[in-house]
Structures are given as C-alpha cells and as structure tokens.
C-alpha positions as CSV (number, residue, x, y, z in Angstrom):
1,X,-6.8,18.3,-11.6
2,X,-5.1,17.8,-14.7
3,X,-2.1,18.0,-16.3
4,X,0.6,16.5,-19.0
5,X,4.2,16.1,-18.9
6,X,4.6,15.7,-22.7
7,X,8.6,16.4,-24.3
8,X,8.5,13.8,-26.4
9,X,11.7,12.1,-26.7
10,X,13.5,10.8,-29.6
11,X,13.9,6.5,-29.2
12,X,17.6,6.2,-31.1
13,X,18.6,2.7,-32.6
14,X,21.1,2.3,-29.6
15,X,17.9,2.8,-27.3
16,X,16.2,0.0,-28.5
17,X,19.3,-2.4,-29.1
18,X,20.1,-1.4,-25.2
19,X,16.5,-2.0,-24.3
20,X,16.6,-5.5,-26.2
21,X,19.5,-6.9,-24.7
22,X,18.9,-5.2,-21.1
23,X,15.0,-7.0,-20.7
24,X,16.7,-10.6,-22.6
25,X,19.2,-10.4,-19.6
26,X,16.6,-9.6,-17.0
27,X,14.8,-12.8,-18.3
28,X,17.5,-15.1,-18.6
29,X,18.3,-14.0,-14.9
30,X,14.6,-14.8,-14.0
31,X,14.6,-18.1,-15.7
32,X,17.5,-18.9,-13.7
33,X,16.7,-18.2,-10.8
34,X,13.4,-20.1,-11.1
35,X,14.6,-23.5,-9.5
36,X,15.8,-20.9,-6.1
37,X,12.4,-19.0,-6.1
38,X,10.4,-22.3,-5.8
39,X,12.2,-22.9,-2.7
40,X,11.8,-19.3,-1.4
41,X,7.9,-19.8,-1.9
42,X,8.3,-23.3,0.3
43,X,10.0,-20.6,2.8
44,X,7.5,-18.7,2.8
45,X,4.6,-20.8,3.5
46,X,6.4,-22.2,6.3
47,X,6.7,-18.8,7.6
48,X,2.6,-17.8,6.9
49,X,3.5,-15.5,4.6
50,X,2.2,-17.4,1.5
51,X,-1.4,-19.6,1.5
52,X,0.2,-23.2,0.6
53,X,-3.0,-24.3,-1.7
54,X,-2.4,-21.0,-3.5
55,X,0.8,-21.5,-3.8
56,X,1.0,-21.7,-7.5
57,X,-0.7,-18.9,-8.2
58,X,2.5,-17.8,-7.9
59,X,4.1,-19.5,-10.5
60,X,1.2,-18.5,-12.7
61,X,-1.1,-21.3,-12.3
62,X,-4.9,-19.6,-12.1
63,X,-6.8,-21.6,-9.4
64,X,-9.6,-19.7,-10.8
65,X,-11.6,-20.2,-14.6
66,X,-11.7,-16.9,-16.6
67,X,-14.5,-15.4,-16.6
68,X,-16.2,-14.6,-20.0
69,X,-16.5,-11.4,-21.5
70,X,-14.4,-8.6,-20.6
71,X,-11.9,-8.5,-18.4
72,X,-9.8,-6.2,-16.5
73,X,-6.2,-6.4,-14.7
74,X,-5.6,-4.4,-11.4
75,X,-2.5,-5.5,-9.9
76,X,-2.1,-3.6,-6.5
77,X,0.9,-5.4,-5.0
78,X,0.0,-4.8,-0.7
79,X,-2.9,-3.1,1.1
80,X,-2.9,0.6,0.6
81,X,-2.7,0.0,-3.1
82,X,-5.7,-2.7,-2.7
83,X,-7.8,0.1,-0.9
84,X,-7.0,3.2,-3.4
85,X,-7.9,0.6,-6.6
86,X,-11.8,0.1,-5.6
87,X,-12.4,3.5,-6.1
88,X,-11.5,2.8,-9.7
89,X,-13.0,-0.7,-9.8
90,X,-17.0,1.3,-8.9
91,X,-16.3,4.0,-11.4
92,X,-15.4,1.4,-13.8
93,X,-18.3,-0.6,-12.8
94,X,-20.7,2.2,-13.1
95,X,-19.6,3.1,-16.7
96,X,-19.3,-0.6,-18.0
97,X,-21.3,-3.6,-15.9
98,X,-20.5,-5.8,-18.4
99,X,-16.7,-5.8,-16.5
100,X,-15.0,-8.5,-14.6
101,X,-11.7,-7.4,-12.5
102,X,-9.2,-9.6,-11.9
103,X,-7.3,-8.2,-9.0
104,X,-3.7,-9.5,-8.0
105,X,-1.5,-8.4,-4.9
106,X,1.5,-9.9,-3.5
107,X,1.1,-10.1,0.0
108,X,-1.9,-12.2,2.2
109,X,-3.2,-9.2,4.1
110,X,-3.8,-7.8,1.5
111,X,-5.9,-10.9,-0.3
112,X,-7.8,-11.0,3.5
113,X,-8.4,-7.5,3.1
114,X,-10.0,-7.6,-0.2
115,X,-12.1,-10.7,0.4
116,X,-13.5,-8.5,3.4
117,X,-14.2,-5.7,1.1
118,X,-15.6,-7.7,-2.1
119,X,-18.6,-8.6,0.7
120,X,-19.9,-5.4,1.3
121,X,-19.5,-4.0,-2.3
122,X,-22.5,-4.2,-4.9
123,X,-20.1,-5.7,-7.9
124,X,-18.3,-7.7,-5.8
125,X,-19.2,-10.8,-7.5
126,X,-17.4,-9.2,-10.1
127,X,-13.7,-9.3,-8.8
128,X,-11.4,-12.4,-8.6
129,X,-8.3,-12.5,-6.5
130,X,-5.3,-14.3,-7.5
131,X,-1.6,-13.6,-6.4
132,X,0.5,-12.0,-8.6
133,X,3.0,-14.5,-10.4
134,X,7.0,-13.3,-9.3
135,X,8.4,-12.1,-12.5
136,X,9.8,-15.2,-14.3
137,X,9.1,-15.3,-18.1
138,X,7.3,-18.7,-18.5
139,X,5.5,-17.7,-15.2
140,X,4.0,-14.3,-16.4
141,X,3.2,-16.0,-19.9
142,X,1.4,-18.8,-18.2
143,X,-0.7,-16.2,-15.9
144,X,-1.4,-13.6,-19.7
145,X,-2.3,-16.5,-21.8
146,X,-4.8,-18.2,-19.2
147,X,-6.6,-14.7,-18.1
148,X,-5.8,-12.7,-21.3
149,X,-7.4,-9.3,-20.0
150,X,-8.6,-6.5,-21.8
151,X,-5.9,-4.3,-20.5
152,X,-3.1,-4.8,-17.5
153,X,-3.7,-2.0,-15.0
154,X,-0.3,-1.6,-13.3
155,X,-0.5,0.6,-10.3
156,X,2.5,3.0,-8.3
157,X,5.8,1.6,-9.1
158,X,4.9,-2.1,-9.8
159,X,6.5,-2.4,-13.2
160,X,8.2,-5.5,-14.1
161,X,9.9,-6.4,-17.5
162,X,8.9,-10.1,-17.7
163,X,5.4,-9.1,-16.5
164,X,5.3,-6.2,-19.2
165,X,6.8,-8.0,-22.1
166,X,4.3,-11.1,-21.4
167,X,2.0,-8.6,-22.1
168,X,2.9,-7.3,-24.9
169,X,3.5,-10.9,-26.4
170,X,-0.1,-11.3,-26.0
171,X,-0.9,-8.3,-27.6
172,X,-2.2,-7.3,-23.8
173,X,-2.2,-3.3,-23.4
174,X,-0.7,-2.0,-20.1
175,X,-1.6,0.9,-18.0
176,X,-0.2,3.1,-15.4
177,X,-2.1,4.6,-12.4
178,X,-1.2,6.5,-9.7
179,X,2.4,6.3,-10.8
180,X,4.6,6.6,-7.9
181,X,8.4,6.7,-8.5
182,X,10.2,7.2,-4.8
183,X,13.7,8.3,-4.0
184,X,15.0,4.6,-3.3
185,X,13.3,3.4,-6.8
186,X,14.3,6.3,-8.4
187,X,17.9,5.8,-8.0
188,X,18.1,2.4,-8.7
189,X,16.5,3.1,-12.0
190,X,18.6,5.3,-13.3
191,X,21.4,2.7,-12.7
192,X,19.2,0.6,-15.1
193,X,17.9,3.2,-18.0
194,X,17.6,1.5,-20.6
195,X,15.4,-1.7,-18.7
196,X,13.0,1.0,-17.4
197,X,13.1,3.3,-20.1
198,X,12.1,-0.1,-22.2
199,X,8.9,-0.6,-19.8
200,X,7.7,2.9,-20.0
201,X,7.6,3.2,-23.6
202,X,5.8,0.0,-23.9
203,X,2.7,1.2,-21.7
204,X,-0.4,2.6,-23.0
205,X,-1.2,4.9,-21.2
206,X,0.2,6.0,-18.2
207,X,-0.9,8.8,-14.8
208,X,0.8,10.0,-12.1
209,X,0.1,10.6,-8.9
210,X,2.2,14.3,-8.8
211,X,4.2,16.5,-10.7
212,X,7.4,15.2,-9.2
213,X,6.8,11.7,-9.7
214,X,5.8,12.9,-13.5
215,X,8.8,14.2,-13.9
216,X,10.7,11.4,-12.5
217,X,9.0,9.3,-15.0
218,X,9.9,11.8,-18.0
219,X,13.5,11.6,-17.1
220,X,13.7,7.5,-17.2
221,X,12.0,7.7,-20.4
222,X,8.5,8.0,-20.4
223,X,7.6,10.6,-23.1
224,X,3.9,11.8,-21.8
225,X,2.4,11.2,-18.8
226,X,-1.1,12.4,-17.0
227,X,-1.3,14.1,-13.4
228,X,-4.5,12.9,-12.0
229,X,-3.9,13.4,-8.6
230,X,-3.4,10.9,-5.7
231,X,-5.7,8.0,-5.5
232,X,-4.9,7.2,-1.9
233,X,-6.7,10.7,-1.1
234,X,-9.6,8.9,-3.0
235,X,-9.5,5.5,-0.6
236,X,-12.8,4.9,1.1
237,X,-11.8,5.7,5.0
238,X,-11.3,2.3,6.6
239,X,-14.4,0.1,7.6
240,X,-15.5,-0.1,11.3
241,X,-16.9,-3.7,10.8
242,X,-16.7,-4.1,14.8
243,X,-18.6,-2.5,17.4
244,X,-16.9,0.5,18.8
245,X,-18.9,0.5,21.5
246,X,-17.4,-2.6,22.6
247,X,-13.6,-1.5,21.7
248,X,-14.1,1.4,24.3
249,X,-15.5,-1.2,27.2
250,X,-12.3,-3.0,26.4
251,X,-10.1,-0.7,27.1
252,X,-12.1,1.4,29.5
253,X,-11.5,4.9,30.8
254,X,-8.0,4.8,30.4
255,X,-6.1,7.3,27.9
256,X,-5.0,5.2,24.8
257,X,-2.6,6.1,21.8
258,X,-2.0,4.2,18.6
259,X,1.2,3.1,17.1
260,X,0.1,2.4,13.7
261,X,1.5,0.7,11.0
262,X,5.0,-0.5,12.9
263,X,7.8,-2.2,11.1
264,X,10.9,-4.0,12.5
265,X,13.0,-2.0,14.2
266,X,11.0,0.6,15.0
267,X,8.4,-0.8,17.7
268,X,11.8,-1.1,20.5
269,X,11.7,2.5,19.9
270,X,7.7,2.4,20.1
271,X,8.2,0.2,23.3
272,X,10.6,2.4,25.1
273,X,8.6,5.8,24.6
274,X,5.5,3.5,25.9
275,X,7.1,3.1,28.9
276,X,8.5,6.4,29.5
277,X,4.9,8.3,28.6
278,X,3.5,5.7,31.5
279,X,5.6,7.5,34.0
280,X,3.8,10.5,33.9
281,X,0.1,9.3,32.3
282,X,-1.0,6.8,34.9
283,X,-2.6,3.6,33.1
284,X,-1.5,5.0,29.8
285,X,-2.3,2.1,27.2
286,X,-0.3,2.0,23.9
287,X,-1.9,0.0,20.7
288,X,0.8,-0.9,18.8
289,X,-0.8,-2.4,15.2
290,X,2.0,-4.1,13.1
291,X,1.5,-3.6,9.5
292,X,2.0,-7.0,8.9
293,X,-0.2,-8.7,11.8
294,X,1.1,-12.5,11.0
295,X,4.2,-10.5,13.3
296,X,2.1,-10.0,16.6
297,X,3.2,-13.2,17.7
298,X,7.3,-11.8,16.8
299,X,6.6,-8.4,18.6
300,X,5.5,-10.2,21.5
301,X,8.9,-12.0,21.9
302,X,10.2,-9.0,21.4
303,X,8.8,-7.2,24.2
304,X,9.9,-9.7,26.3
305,X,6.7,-9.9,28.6
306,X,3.4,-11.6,28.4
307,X,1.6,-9.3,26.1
308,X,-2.4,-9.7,25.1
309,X,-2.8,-10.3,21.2
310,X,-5.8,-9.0,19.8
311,X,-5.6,-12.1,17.1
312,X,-6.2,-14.1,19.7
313,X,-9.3,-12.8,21.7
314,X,-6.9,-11.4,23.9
315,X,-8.2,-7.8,25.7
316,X,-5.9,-5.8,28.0
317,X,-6.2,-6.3,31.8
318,X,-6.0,-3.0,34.0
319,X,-2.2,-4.1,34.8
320,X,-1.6,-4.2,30.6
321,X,0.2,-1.5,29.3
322,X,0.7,-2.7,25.5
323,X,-2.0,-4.2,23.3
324,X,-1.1,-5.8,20.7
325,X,-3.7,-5.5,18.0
326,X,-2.6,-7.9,14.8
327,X,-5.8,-8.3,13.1
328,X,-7.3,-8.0,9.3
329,X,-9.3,-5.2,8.4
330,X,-9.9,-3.0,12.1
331,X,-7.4,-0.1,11.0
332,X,-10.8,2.5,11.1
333,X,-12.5,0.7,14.2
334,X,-8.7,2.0,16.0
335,X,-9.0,5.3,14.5
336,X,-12.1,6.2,15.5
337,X,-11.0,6.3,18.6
338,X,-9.3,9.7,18.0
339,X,-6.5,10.1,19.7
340,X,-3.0,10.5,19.3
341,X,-1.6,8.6,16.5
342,X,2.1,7.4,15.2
343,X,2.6,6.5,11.9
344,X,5.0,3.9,11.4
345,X,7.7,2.8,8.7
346,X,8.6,5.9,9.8
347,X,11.2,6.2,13.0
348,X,14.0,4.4,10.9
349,X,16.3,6.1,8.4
350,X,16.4,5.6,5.0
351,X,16.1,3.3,3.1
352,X,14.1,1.0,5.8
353,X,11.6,3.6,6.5
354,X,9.8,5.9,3.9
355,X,6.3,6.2,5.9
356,X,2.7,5.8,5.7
357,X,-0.8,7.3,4.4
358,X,-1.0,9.5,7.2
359,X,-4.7,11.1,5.3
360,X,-6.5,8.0,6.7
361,X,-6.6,8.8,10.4
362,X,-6.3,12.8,9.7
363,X,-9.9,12.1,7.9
364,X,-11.0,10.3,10.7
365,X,-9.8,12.7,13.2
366,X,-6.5,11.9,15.2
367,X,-3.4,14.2,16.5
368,X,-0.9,12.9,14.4
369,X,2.6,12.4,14.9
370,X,5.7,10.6,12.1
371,X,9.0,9.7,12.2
372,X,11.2,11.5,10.0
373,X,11.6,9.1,7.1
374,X,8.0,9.9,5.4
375,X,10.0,10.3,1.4
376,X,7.0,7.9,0.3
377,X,4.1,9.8,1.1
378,X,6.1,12.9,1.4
379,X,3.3,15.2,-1.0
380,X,0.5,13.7,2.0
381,X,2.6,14.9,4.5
382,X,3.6,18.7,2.7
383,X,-0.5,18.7,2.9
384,X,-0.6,18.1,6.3
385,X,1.9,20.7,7.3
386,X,1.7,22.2,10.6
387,X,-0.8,19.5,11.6
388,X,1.8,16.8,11.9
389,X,4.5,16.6,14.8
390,X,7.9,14.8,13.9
391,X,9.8,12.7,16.6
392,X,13.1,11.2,16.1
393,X,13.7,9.0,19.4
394,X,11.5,7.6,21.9
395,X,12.1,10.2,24.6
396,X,10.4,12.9,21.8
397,X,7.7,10.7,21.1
398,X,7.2,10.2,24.6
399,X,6.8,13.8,25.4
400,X,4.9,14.0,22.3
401,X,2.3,11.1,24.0
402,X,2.5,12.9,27.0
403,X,1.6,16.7,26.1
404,X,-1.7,15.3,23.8
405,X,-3.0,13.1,26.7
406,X,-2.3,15.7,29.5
407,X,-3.6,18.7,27.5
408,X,-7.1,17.8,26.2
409,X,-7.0,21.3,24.6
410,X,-4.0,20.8,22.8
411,X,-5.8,17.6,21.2
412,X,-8.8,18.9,20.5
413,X,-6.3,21.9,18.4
414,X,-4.4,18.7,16.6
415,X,-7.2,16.9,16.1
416,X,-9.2,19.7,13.7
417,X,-5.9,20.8,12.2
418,X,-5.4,17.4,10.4
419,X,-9.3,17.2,9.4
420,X,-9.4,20.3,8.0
421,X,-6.3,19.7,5.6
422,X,-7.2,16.0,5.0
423,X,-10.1,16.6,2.5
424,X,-10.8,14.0,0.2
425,X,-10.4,14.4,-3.3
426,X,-13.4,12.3,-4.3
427,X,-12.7,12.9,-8.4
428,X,-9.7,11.4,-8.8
429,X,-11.1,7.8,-9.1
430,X,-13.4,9.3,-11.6
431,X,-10.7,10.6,-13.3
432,X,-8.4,7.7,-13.5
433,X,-11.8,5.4,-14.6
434,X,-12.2,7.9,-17.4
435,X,-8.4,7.3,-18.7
436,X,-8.7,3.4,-18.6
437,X,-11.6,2.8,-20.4
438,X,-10.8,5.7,-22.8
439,X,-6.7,3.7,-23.5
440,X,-8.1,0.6,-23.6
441,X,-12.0,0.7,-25.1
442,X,-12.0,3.7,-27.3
C-alpha cells in the first residue's frame, strides 16, 4: 500500500511573511507563558501525573547523556502511539544496528509502558526515554542541542512550532509518520493556516496514515505526502505478562465483560448499564479499565461503594459486581478473556470522545461494542463494519451486555466477525522503516 498526494503548491511571499510572524507570535506566547507552565508541572506532580525527579525533562533538561553515534527521535506523545512506534524502532534496528532511539511521550503510562516493553525486546538497550519538553522556545532548544538527533521522527498529529523550528535551527530534519489529522484538529487548523502550513513545509518527509488524513494535510499546506497505511494495525497485540490462568481463578465461573479504555464521564454511563445487565445475568462482573489507571482511585469515589482496585492486589469477592482494574501493561492479559468488550472515549459526544483502537481486542478475539463518537479511529472502525455494535445510553449497552452473555451463540458469531476483518497489516512498519532511513540517511 502505497500512494502520493503530490499538487504541489505554489509558497507566495505573503505565505512566508504570514508564516514568519504567525510561529514568532506562537513563541513569544510560549516564552510567556513559561513562568505559568512551571507551576502547572508543580500541579501535576502533586496530582501523579508527572515523575517529580523527571520533572525537568520537561523543561528540556536531559537526565540522560547522549549516546554516541547515531541517533534517532520518535516522539509518540501517549500509549497507543508508544506501541505502533516499536514496530518501526525493530525494522529500523534490523536495517541499521549501529542506531540509538531516543523515544519521548508526554504522559507516565506511557513511559511505564515502554520501560515494560524495552525488557523483553532484543535492542532494548538501544532506546532511551525522556519526556517530551512542552513547547517553549528555550525549552525545545535546550532538549535539540543536548540530544542533536539524526532526524526528529514526529508521529500522528504531534506537530509543534517551537518544537519544529528548534529543529530546524539545528539543522535537525523532521519527519512525519502515520500522520493523523482528526476532525477537532482539523478545524482548529484551518483557523491557524498559515502556523500549520509553516510546519508542514518545513518537514522532510512526511506519511499518512489514509487518504483522508492525506488530503487533510494537502489542504493545510503540505504539498506531497505518502500513504503507508496505518501503523496501529501494525502494533504488536498487547503482552499477557501475567498468568491467565490465574486471572480466570480470580474471577471464577462468572460471566465477565470489559469496559475498556474509559474516560470521565463516560464510566456513570458504564456504571449504570453494569447494574441494569446484573438484573438479568446473575453474578454478572463488569471490568471497567480506565485509560488512565492513576484514576482507579477517582472512579472508585465515583461509584460511591467500596470497590476492589486491581492496583492494589485487590480481587473481586463473589458479592463484587465492578472490578476495577488500573494497572500498567495487562490490556491483552483482559482481552484474552474474550468476551464482550466496550471501547471507551467513546459514549460522549464530540469533542470529549473520538474513540479507541478497537483492532487490538478484535485480533485477540472479543464481541465488540462503541459509543458513537469513534471520529479518531473512524477508518478502524469502517474495517470493522458489521462486526461492531453501537450503543448510545446505558440501557442499549445493557441489552447489548445482556444478549452476548445470554446467547453464547450469538458471541461465538461476534467474536469470528471481528477476527476475520482485524487482519494485521504486518508491512506497514517495514514500509514506514524504509521512508526514514531513505529521508534522513540517503
């Protein structure tokens, strides 16, 4: 799978005067604003959601030595971008060992879940994780001149115009992959054309992950662009790294579905169609998995009752109805439960919800069911089709619950009509490996 956008367009003299002015405004802002985001980071420490000794990666201060020789930049801001990069990082591997990767993502889960990962791979030794600088001009510089990669490898939507024009000071290449441009960041965009258009004529080389995204691209400014397909249908499936045998003693012979993935505001929803489904499935357990599990202790309170916390060594009782499970990593041990699952980020309109992967538990083998809101993996679900069931409310998802678990038939049908559509395109890593290290080495 391979394809160009090309129509080149023309760059006038009021292009790049708009562009200049429109990323010097952006970085005056930032610079500004510096003082404020120091005490945002101090928030978020507080609230678990930063590693206070890593704090100033942050700010751009490596807590890390480069490493010599060469170097590559993956910046994969949260989890699913962590997992569809080390596809990319072994085919880069394979065709040049002499590589280091430097990996950077914004959030802790997904640091955890790439310390996890780094463990079991072969070149392991061979990545460093830092956290991704916020995008303040003497921040980005300080984080480019102390790593100075070969190439910045910018993945999905993360562009930023301090982060690309530290680059560029530094004479630093930056790459596109798996270029994902979604309703919400679309429209924003275009309210700020010249500041994007600015950032996509500065990249090297850039892929998308479909023709629409492509297009959306095209029309803020990016003159040619590569379809390579959609890396996340690349991802190795989730690790079991804990015995399932013991996951099933746990929760015994009761029937079980997953709530996967949940965001604020959804899980009352989630909570509610639990309890209706356990009016008619006696002993019905619901695993609700926050995306974010530093909030298991949040949806607790939320529930109002005294629920047990996998984080904690918690198991569910036979009078337990709810499990939360708020750990690092287990996502496949869950899914290989098959069952029915929910994805979440999904029950709330836009622009809170916009979905999940929904490929990683079709692969595995689970009746799958979604919200409505799904605009950010909407080409995953258009391949799923007919496999997946949409809910809007509790009392739909709670019939939904209720058919799978009563009709084993009916699950076993759902169950094969996800795997079968769910194939894995295992080229596309391949693919993107090949564009890198023919932008940036050739």
């Amino acid at each position: 799978m391979q394809t160009h956008v090309p129509q080149p367009c023309s760059l006038t003299f009021r292009d790049r005067i708009c562009g200049h002015l429109s990323s010097a405004a952006w970085a005056g802002v930032a610079t500004m604003l510096a003082p404020i985001l120091r005490i945002h980071l101090a928030r978020r420490v507080r609230r678990g959601k930063e590693i206070a000794t890593r704090v100033g990666e942050r700010q751009g201060i490596a807590t890390l030595p480069r490493p010599d020789g060469p170097l590559l930049w993956l910046h994969a801001v949260s989890v699913g971008e962590t997992l569809s990069i080390l596809p990319v990082i072994a085919a880069l591997h394979h065709d040049r060992p002499d590589l280091h990767f430097l990996v950077t993502t914004a959030t802790t889960t997904s640091a955890a879940l790439l310390s996890q990962r780094m463990r079991g791979l072969p070149h392991g030794g061979r990545i460093i994780h830092q956290f991704v600088p916020l995008d303040v001009p003497a921040w980005m510089r300080r984080f480019v001149r102390h790593w100075h990669p070969d190439a910045a490898i910018l993945t999905e939507s993360e562009l930023w115009p301090n982060m690309t024009a530290a680059c560029l000071h530094d004479h630093v290449p930056v790459l596109l992959i798996n270029g994902r441009m979604s309703d919400r960041s679309f429209a924003m965009w275009r309210r700020l054309p010249c500041l994007i258009g600015t950032m996509l004529r500065r990249l090297t080389w850039a892929c998308a992950r479909s023709a629409e995204d492509a297009q959306r691209f095209h029309i803020l400014g990016r003159d040619t662009i590569t379809v390579l397909g959609d890396l996340k249908d690349a991802a190795p499936p989730p690790q079991v790294d804990t015995d399932l045998a013991l996951l099933r003693r746990q929760i015994g012979q009761r029937p079980v579905w997953i709530a996967a993935s949940t965001h604020p505001g959804e899980e009352e929803i989630i909570l509610h169609a639990a309890s209706l489904a356990r009016e008619h499935v006696t002993n019905l357990l619901t695993i609700l998995i926050p995306r974010h599990p530093e909030r298991g202790a949040a949806v607790m309170q939320m529930a109002r009752q005294d629920i047990p916390r996998r984080a904690l060594g918690q198991v569910p009782g036979e009078q337990d109805s709810i499990w939360i499970c708020d750990t690092v990593g287990e996502m496949g041990l869950f899914y290989a439960l098959h069952c029915p699952v929910l994805m979440g980020n999904s029950l709330l309109p836009a622009p809170q919800g916009g979905g999940h992967n929904p490929m990683e538990p079709a692969r595995l083998g689970n009746a799958l069911a979604s919200g409505p809101s799904i605009a950010n993996f909407r080409q995953a679900f258009m391949t799923l089709g007919a496999a997946v069931t949409y809910v809007t409310n509790a009392h739909e998802l709670a019939h939904w619950v209720v058919d799978m678990l009563s009709h084993q038939d009916r699950l076993r049908d759902a169950i094969r009509a996800s795997q079968c559509v769910a194939a894995n395109d295992t080229q596309v890593a391949r693919r993107v490996a090949t564009g890198i290290i023919k932008a940036v080495y050739h």
